[in-house]
N, C-alpha and C positions, 0 to 999 in steps of 0.2 A: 841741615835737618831735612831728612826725606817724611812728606807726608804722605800714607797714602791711600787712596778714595778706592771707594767702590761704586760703581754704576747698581740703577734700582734689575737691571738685571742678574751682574752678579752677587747681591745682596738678597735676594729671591733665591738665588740657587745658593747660597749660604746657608742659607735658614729655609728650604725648603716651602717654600710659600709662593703664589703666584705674584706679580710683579702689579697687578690690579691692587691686590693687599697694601703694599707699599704705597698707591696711591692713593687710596682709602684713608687711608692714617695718615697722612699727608693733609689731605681736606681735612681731616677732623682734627689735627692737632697732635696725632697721636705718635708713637713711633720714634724712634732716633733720629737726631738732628741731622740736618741736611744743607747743604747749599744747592743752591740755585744761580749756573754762573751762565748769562748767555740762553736761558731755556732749558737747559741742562741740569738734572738734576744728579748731585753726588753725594755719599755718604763717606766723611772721614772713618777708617776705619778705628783712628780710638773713638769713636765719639759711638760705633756700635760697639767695642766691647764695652764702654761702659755702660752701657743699655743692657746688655747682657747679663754685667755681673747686677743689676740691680734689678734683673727678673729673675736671679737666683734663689732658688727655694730648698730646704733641706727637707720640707714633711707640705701636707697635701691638708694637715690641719691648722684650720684658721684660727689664729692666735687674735686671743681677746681683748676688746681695748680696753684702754687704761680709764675712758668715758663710761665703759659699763657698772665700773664699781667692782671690778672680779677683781682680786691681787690672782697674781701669778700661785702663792701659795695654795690659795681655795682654790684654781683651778683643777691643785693636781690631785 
């Protein structure tokens, strides 16, 4: 089984974002999971697609919770 990483630079130049970004998210928790082997930090590349498909969005409106009391029905 071949695994295989991405450095936070070319994981920046993936996603088009500065490599500061990556480390930002980093300190806050944030961001696709990462190792750290040695000082070095990598990104398995399943471990960003699945970050990926789980910032996938099909609409731009915010779907209401289910805490609100709204049923999906009254919404529409």
């Amino acid at each position: 089984m071949i695994v295989k990483h991405l450095n936070q630079i070319e994981l920046s130049r993936r996603w088009s974002i500065s490599p500061r970004t990556l480390e930002r998210w980093r300190w806050l928790g944030q961001g696709p999971r990462y190792l750290k082997i040695g000082g070095r930090v990598v990104y398995r590349l399943e471990d960003v697609e699945a970050y990926e498909v789980e910032r996938t969005h099909s609409s731009t409106l915010p779907m209401p919770s289910a805490s609100a009391g709204v049923s999906m029905e009254a919404a529409r």
